[in-house]
C-alpha positions, -999 to +999 in steps of 0.1 A: +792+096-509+797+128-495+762+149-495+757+183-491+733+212-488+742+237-510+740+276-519+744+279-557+742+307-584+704+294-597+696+289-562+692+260-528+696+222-533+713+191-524+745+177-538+769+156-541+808+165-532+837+148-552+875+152-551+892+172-523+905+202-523+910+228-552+896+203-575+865+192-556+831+203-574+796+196-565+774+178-587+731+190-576+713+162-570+668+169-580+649+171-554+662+153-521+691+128-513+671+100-500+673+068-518+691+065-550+697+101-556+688+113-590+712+145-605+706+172-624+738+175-644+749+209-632+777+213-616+798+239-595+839+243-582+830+235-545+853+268-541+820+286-560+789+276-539+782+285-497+778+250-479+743+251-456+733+228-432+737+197-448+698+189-436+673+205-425+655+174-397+623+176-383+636+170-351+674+169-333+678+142-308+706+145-286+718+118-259+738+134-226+757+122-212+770+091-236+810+094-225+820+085-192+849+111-192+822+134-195+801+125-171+826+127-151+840+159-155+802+171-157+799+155-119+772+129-131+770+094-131+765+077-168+728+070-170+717+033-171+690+042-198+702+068-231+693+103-215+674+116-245+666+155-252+654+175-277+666+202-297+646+226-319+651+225-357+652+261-357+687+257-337+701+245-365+728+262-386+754+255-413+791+256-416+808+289-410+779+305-399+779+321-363+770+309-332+752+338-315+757+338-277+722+350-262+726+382-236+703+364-213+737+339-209+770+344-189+782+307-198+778+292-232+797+258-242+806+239-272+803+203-273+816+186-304+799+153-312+790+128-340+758+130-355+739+103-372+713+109-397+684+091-405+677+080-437+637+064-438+610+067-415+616+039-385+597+031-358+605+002-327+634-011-354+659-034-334+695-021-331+701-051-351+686-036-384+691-001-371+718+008-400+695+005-425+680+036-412+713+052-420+716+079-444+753+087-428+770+112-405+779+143-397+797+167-376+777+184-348+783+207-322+760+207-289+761+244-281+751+244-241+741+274-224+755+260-192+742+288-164+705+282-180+710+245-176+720+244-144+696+267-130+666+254-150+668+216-144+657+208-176+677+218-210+653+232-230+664+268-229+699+258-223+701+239-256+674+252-278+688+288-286+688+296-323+724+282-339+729+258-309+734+231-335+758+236-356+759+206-383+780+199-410+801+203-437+786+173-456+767+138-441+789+110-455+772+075-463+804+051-470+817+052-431+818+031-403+812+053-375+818+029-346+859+038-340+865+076-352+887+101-343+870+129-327+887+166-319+877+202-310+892+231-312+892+265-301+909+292-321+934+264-330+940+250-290+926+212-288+905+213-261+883+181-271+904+147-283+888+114-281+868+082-301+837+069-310+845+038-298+845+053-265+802+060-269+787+041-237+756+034-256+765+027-293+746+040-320+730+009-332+711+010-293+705+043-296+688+043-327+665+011-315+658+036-277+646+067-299+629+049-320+611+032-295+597+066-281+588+081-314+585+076-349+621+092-366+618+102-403+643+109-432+660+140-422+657+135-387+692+140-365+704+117-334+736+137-316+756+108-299+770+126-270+799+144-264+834+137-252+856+153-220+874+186-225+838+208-229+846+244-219+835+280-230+837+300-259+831+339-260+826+362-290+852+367-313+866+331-312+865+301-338+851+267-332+863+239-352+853+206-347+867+175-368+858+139-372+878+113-392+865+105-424+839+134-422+854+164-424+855+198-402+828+220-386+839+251-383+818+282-370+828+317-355+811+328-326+795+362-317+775+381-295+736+383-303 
């Protein structure tokens, strides 16, 4: 199942998206998508309502570092441990909506990556059981203020921006995430193209680390880590990031 956060005539919910292309429609599911989801009846021509943020989480956890190719280019060794930071909910914005490059910022980065969201409240669960915490996936995009990082040493400002997490077009729930295709692109040039498979710590073992420092609950967003091929983007351009059997993120960028 394909869930979404919708804009719609009456109004904000969740939904669910079926068929592709001119023929897909939405069908708005009561209250939230946790669970078995219970629907209204209405439905809508995808074509006819905005796609949001397909969740709104409590809190974005995102893991650096989590390709060796990126590491690498970064000039870093891969961490032994998940290197685990936070990003704000309020840095979180839908499809097609802008990423706003701060003033305060000369250097500002996408980073396409698989997200996993969470689907009940877990706490110290074993990467063994850790896909029943699964709602699904998404499509993310780890927007970096890079000078701010580097002259910070921590990421806080560097990541937290509002619309540095960029997240969507839907979370889908029938997908094994563990071998995907992965590719960004910038205004059409492939600058990102890689796999899941290629994550050094799997998702399964990075569910069972975050969880072991604090309690995740239904909403809540774990960014995987991002591939080789990172690089700028300025205002003006387009940012499209696809992941097989998702969908595409795409989101323009502009100047704050």
């Amino acid at each position: 199942m394909r869930l979404a956060r919708i804009a719609h005539p009456g109004g904000v919910a969740f939904a669910a998206v079926e068929g592709d292309g001119d023929d897909a429609q939405v069908l708005e599911i009561a209250e939230h998508p946790f669970g078995n989801p219970n629907f209204t009846g209405k439905r809508w021509p995808l074509a006819d309502v905005r796609l949001l943020a397909p969740i709104l989480p409590t809190k974005v956890v995102a893991i650096g570092r989590n390709y060796a190719d990126h590491a690498a280019e970064m000039g870093n060794d891969v961490p032994t441990d998940p290197m685990m930071f936070l990003k704000p909910s309020t840095s979180v914005i839908g499809p097609n909506a802008a990423i706003k490059l701060p003033a305060s910022s000369s250097h500002v980065d996408f980073e396409g990556e698989l997200a996993v969201v969470i689907g009940q409240p877990v706490r110290n669960v074993p990467a063994a059981r850790a896909s029943a915490a699964v709602l699904g996936y998404t499509v993310a995009n780890d927007v970096s203020a890079r000078d701010h990082q580097k002259s910070d040493g921590q990421w806080g400002r560097a990541k937290g921006f509002d619309t540095f997490c960029p997240l969507g077009p839907w979370i889908e729930t029938s997908i094994d995430a563990s071998d995907l295709a992965l590719r960004s692109q910038v205004d059409g040039e492939t600058k990102q193209d890689s796999r899941t498979s290629l994550l050094v710590h799997k998702i399964p073992d990075l569910i069972e680390f975050v969880s072991g420092v604090m309690t995740l609950l239904p909403g809540d967003v774990i960014l995987t880590g991002t591939p080789a091929g990172v690089g700028p983007i300025t205002s003006d351009q387009d940012v499209a990031i696809t992941i097989e059997g998702i969908g595409t993120l795409a989101n323009p960028v502009q100047q704050a």
